[in-house]
C-alpha positions as CSV (number, residue, x, y, z in Angstrom):
1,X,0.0,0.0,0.0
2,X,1.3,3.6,-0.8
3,X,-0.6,7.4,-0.9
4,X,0.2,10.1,-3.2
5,X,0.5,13.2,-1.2
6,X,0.6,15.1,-4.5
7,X,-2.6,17.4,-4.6
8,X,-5.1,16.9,-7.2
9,X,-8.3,19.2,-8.1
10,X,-11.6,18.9,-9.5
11,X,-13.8,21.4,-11.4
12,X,-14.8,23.0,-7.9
13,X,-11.4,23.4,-6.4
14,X,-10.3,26.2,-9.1
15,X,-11.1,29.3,-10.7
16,X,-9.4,31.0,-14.0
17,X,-7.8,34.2,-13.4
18,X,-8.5,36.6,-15.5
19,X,-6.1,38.5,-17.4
20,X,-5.9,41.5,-20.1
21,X,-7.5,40.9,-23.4
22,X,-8.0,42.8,-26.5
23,X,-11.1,40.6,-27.7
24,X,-13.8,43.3,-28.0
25,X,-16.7,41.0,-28.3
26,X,-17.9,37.6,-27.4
27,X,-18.8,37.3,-31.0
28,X,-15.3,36.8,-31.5
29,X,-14.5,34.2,-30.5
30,X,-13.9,31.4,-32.5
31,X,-15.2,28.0,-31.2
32,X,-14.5,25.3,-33.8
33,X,-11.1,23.5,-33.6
34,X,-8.8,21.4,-36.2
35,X,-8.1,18.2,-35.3
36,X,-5.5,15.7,-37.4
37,X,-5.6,12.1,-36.0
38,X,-2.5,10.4,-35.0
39,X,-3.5,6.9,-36.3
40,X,-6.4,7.7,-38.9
41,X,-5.1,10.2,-40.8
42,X,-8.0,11.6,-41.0
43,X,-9.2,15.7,-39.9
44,X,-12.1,17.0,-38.0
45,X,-13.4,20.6,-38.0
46,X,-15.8,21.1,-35.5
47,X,-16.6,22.9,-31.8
48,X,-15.4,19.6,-29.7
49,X,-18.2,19.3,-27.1
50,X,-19.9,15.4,-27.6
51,X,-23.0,14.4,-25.9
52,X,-22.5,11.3,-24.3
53,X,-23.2,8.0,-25.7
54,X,-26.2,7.1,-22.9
55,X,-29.4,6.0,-24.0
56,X,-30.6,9.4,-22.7
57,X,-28.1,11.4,-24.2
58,X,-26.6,10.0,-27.6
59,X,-29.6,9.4,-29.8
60,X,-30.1,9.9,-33.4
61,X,-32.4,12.9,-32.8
62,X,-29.2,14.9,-30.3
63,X,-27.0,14.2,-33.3
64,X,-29.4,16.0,-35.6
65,X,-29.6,19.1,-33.4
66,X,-26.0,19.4,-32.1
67,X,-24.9,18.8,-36.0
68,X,-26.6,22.4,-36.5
69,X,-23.8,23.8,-34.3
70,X,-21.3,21.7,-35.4
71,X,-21.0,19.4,-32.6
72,X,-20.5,15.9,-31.8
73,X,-22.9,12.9,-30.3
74,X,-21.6,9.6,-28.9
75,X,-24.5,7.4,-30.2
76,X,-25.3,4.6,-27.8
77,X,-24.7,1.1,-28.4
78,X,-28.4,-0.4,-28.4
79,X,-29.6,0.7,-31.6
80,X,-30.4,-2.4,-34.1
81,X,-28.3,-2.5,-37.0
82,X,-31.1,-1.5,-39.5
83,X,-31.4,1.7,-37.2
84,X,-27.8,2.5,-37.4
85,X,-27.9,1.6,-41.5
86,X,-30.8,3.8,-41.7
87,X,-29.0,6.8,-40.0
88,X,-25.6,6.4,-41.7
89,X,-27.3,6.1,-44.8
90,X,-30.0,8.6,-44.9
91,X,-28.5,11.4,-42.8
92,X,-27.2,14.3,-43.8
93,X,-23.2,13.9,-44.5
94,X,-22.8,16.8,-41.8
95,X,-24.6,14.7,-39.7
96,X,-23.0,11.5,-39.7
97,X,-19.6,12.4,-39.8
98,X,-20.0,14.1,-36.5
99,X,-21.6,11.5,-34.6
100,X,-19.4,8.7,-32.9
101,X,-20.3,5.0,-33.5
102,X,-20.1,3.2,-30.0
103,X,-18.9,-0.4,-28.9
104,X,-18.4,-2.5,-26.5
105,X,-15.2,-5.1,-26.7
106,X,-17.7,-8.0,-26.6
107,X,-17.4,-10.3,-29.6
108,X,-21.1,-9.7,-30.3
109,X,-20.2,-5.6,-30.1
110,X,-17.6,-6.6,-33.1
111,X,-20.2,-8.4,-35.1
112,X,-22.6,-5.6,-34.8
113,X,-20.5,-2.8,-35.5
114,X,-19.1,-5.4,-38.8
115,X,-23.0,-6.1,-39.6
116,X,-23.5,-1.8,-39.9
117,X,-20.1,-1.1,-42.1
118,X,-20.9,-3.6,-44.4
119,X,-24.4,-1.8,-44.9
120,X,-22.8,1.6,-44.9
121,X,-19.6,1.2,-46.3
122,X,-17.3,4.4,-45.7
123,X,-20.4,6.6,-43.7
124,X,-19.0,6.1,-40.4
125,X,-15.3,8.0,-39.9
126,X,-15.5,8.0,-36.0
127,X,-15.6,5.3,-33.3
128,X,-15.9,4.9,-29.6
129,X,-14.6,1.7,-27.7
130,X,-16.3,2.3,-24.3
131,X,-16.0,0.3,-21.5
132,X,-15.9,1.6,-17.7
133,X,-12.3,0.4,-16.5
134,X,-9.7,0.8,-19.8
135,X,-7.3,-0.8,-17.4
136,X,-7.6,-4.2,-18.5
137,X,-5.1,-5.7,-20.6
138,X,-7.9,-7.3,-22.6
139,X,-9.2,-4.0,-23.6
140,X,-5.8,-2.5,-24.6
141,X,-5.7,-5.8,-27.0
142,X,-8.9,-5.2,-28.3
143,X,-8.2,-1.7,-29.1
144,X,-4.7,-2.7,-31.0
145,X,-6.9,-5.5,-32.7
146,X,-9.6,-3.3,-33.9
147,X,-7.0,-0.8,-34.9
148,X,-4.9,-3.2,-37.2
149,X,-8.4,-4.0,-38.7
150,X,-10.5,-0.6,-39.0
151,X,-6.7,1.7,-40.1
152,X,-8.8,4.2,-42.0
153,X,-11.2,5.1,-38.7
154,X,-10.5,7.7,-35.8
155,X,-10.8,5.9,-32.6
156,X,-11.5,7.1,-29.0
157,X,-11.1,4.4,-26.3
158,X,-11.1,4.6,-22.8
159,X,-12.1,5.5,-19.7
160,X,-9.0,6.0,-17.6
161,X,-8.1,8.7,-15.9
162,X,-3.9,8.4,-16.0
163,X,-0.5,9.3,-17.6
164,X,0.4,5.6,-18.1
165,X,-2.8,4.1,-19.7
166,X,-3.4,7.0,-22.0
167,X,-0.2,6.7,-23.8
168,X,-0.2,2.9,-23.8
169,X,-3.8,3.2,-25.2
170,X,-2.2,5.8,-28.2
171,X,0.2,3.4,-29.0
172,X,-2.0,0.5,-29.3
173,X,-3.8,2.4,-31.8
174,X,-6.3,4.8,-30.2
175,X,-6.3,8.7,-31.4
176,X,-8.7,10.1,-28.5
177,X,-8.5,8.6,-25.0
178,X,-11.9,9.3,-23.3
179,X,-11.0,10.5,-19.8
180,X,-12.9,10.3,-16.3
181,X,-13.7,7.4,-13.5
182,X,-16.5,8.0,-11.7
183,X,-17.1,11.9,-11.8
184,X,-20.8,11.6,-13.7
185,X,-23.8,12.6,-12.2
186,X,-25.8,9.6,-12.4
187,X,-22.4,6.9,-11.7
188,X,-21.6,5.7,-8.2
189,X,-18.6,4.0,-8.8
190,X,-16.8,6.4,-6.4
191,X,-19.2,4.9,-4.0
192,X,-19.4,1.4,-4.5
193,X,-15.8,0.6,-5.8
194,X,-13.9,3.7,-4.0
195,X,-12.2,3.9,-7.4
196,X,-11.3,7.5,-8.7
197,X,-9.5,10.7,-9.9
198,X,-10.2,13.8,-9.5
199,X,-11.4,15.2,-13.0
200,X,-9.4,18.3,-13.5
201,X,-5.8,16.5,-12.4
202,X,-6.8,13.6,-14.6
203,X,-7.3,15.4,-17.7
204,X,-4.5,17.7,-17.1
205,X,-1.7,14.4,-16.5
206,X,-3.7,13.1,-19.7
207,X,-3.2,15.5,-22.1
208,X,0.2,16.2,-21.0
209,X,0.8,12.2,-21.7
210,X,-1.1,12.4,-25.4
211,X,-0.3,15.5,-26.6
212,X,3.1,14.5,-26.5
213,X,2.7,11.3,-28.5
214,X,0.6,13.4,-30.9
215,X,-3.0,11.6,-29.6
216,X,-6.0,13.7,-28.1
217,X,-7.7,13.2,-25.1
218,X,-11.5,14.0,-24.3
219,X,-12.6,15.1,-20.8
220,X,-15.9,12.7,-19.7
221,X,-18.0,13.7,-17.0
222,X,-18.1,15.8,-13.8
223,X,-19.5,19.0,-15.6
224,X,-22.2,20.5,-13.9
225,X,-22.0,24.4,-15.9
226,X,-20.5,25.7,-18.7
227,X,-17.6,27.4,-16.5
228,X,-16.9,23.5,-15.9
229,X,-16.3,22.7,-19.7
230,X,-14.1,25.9,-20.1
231,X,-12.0,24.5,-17.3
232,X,-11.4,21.0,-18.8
233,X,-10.6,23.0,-22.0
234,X,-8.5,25.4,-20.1
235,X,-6.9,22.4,-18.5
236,X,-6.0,20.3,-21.6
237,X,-9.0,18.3,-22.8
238,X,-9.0,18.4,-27.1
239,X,-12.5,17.3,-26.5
240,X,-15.1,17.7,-23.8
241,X,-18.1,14.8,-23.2
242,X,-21.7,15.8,-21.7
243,X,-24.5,13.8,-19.9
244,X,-26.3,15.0,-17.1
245,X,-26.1,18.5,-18.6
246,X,-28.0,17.3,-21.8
247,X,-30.7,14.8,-20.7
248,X,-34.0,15.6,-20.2
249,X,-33.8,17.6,-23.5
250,X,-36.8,16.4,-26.0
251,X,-33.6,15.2,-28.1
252,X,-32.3,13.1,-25.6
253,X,-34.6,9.8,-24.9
254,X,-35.9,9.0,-22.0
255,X,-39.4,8.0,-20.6
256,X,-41.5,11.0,-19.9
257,X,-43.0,10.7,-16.4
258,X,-46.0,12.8,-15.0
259,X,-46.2,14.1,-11.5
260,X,-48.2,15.8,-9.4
261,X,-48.7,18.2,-12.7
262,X,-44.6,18.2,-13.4
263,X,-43.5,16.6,-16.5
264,X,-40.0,14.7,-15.9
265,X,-37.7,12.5,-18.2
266,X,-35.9,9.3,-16.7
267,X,-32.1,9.6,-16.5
268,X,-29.7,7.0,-15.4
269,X,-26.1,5.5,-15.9
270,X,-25.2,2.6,-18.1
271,X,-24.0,0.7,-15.3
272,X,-27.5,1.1,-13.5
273,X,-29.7,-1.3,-12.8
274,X,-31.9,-0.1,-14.6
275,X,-29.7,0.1,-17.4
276,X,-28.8,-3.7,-17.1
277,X,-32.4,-4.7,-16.6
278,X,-33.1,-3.3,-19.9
279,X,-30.4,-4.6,-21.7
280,X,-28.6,-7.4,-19.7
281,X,-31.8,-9.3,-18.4
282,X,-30.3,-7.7,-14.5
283,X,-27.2,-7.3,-12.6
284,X,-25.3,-10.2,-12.6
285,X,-25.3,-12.7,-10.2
286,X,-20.7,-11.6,-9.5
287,X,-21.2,-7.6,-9.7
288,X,-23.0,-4.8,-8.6
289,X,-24.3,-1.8,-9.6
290,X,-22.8,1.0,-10.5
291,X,-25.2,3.5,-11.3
292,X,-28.0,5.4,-10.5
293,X,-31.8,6.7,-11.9
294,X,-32.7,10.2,-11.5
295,X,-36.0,11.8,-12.8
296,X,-34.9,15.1,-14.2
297,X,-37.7,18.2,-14.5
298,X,-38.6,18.3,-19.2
299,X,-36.0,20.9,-20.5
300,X,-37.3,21.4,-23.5
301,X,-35.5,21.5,-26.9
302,X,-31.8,21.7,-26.1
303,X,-31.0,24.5,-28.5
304,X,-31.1,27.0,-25.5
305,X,-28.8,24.6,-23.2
306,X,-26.4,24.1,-26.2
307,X,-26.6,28.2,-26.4
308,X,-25.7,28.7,-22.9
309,X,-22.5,26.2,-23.4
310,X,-21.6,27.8,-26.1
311,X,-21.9,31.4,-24.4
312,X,-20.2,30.2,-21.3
313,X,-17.4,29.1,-23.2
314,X,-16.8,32.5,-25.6
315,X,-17.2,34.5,-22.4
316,X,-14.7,32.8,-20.3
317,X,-12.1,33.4,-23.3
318,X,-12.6,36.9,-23.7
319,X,-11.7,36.7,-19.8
320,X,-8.4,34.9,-20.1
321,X,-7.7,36.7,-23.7
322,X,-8.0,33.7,-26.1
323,X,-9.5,34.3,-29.3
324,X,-9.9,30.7,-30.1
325,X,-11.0,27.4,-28.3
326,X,-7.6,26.8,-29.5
327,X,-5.9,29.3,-27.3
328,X,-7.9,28.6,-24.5
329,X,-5.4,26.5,-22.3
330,X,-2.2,28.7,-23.7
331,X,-4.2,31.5,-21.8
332,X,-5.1,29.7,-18.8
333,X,-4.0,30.1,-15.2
334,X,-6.1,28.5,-12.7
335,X,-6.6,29.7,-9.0
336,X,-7.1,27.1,-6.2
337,X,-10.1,28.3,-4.1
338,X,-12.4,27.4,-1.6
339,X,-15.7,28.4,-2.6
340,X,-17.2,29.0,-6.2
341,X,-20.4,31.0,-5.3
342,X,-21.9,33.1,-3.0
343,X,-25.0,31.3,-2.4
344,X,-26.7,33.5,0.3
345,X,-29.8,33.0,-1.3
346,X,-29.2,29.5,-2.4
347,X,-30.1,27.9,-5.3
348,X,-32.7,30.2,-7.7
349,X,-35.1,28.7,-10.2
């Protein structure tokens, strides 16, 4: 047994300072970044915010209205093939090339995701190999395997949340390693399994590791505001992935729930039980659950949410003087503090 005395943040525990800027309008600012992929080949333009490949995030209909502003969607893994054919086939080009196929590193995962190429061909550019701990040796093998198949595609793989693992995970083939253990609002592996990393350290030790093998990491989970996605941003992340702050959208799935004259949308992790119920037949005799349900009050469409991100996100670079997403973490100086908000009059509708 040994501890690590080194200290290590989260989203909460820092603020940016601001500094002088000669930005003389939010308006701009420019959001989208240029990505080329270190395995693929391959180049993305795009603002790199991805909804989250849950069930009551990632759905055809979120990539439709996130493609609008040029954002990404993880979709979830338990579409049937002649739904993802359908998508890949009819959508939009704009569309499809910003949405993420997702897999697990099942062998019935690999037969699918064969099954929906060979009915779409070249559609799908971008894939995400998901499973919850990417510390296995039998998901870095899968990863190198799928790689030495699949050369032409850009991979994200993960989730882990240090130095180590990301670059082995580059070098087995991946070009995005998908950051973050256990800092989602609807996962409890913190609490079942003790298991974590504080988001901010982990993304910044990450990036540090891939940028200097040339990969890209995305930040995934623990952001509650926009100020939190211009902090993984600030702190590294190429790529930033969102849950809890897109469900309950009309976009984003979910069962609809009436109470008491309140309209609410179902919301729950993909290690839930009632995730595994749905799809697994229940928790497995050998594990436990590692997930909560939440009913979260109807948002509406998520055009105004994706508005507010997007604001946030211009706003706190005309504070630090970036004039690009780009820029963002060459501007950034973080300050450790003990309290975020003055919340005399707690929380307001």
């Amino acid at each position: 047994m040994r501890i690590e005395e080194d200290l290590k943040l989260d989203f909460k525990d820092v603020l940016f300072r601001p500094k002088r800027s000669t930005l003389g309008s939010r308006a701009k600012v420019e959001l989208l970044r240029e990505y080329r992929y270190r395995h693929s080949g391959r180049t993305s333009r795009s603002v790199p915010i991805i909804a989250a490949n849950m069930d009551t995030v990632g759905t055809f209909q979120m990539a439709r209205a996130l493609a609008r502003h040029q954002l990404h969607v993880a979709l979830h893994k338990h579409y049937a093939v002649e739904d993802y054919v359908r998508f890949y086939g009819e959508e939009a080009r704009e569309t499809s090339r910003l949405a993420f196929y997702s897999l697990g590193i099942l062998d019935h995962d690999l037969e699918k995701f064969r099954a929906v190429r060979r009915a779409t061909g070249d559609a799908i550019e971008s894939v995400c190999i998901d499973v919850a701990n990417g510390y296995t040796e039998t998901f870095i093998d899968f990863v190198r395997r799928f790689r030495d198949e699949f050369k032409e595609l850009t991979i994200m793989a993960g989730n882990v949340v240090t130095a180590d693992i990301t670059e082995a995970l580059i070098l087995a083939g991946a070009d995005i390693v998908k950051v973050g253990i256990g800092p989602g609002s609807v996962c409890t592996t913190r609490k079942m399994t003790g298991v974590g990393y504080p988001q901010l350290s982990a993304i910044i030790e990450c990036a540090d590791a891939a940028h200097g093998l040339g990969g890209h990491i995305c930040g995934d989970g623990g952001c509650t505001v926009p100020g939190d996605v211009a902090k993984a941003f600030g702190g590294g992340a190429d790529f930033v992935m969102l849950g809890g702050m897109l469900a309950a959208h009309d976009e984003s799935g979910g069962e609809i729930v009436e109470r008491d004259g309140c309209t609410y949308r179902r919301f729950y992790g993909m290690s839930s039980e009632t995730a595994m119920q749905k799809y697994a037949g229940g928790v497995a005799h050998y594990r436990a659950s590692e997930g909560k349900e939440v009913l979260l009050p109807a948002r509406g469409p998520v055009e105004s949410t994706v508005q507010e991100i997007l604001g946030g996100l211009r706003s706190t670079c005309t504070y630090v003087g970036a004039r690009k997403l780009k820029d963002l973490s060459k501007c950034t100086t973080f300050v450790r503090v003990t309290q975020q908000l003055n919340e005399v009059f707690g929380r307001q509708p």
